[in-house]
N, C-alpha and C positions, 0 to 999 in steps of 0.2 A: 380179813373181811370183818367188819365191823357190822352188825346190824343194831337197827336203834327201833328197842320197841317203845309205841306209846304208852300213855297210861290208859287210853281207855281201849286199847287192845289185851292187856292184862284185865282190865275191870270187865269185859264182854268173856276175858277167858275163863276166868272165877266164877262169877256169876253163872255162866253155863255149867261150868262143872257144878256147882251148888245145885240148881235144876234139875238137873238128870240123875244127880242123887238125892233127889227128894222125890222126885216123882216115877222114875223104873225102878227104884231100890226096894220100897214096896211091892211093887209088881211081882218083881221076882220073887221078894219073901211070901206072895200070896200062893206063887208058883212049887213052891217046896224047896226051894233054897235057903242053905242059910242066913243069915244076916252077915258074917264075913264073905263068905262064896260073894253075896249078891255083891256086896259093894264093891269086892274086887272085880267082879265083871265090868259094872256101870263104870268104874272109877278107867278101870285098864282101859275099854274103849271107845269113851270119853274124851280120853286125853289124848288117846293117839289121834281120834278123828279131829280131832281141835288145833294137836301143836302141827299134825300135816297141813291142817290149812291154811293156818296161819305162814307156814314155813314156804307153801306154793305163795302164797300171797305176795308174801315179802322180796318175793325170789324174783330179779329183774331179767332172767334166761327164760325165756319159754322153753318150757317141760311139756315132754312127750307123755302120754298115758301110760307107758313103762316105765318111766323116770319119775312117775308121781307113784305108782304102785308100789316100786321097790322102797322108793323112801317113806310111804307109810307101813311097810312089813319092818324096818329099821324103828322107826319111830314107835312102832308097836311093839316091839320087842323091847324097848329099852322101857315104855312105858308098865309095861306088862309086870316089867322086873322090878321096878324102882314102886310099882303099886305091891306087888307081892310085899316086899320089905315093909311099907309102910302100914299095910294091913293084918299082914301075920307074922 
């Protein structure tokens, strides 16, 4: 299975991630969090909520609300982990 993403599904994907760490990252650090804590929160759930949707999006099976939960708990978990590495 091949999927073919575009470019401006990558550029609306960046850009958002940009966004939400520009604008909750402080929030958080106003909240008493670190500045690594915060951006690995924003960043982790961010991306999970982004590449699920994208992933329903792209996805030509209609997905049941269990079959979109479970694979955003995957997608969060892999996101979770690959932001940990990159942040700390």
């Amino acid at each position: 299975m091949f999927v073919r993403f575009r470019y401006k599904t990558v550029f609306l994907f960046l850009l958002t991630m940009v966004l939400c760490n520009v604008i909750f990252t402080p929030l958080l650090q106003y909240a008493g969090l670190t500045a690594q804590y915060s951006l690995f929160v924003i960043t982790s759930l961010t991306a999970a909520l982004l590449t699920t949707f994208i992933s329903v999006r792209l996805s030509t099976a209609a997905l049941s609300k269990t079959a979109v939960c479970i694979r955003f708990v995957l997608v969060g978990a892999g996101c979770t982990a690959v932001t940990y590495l990159a942040v700390f």
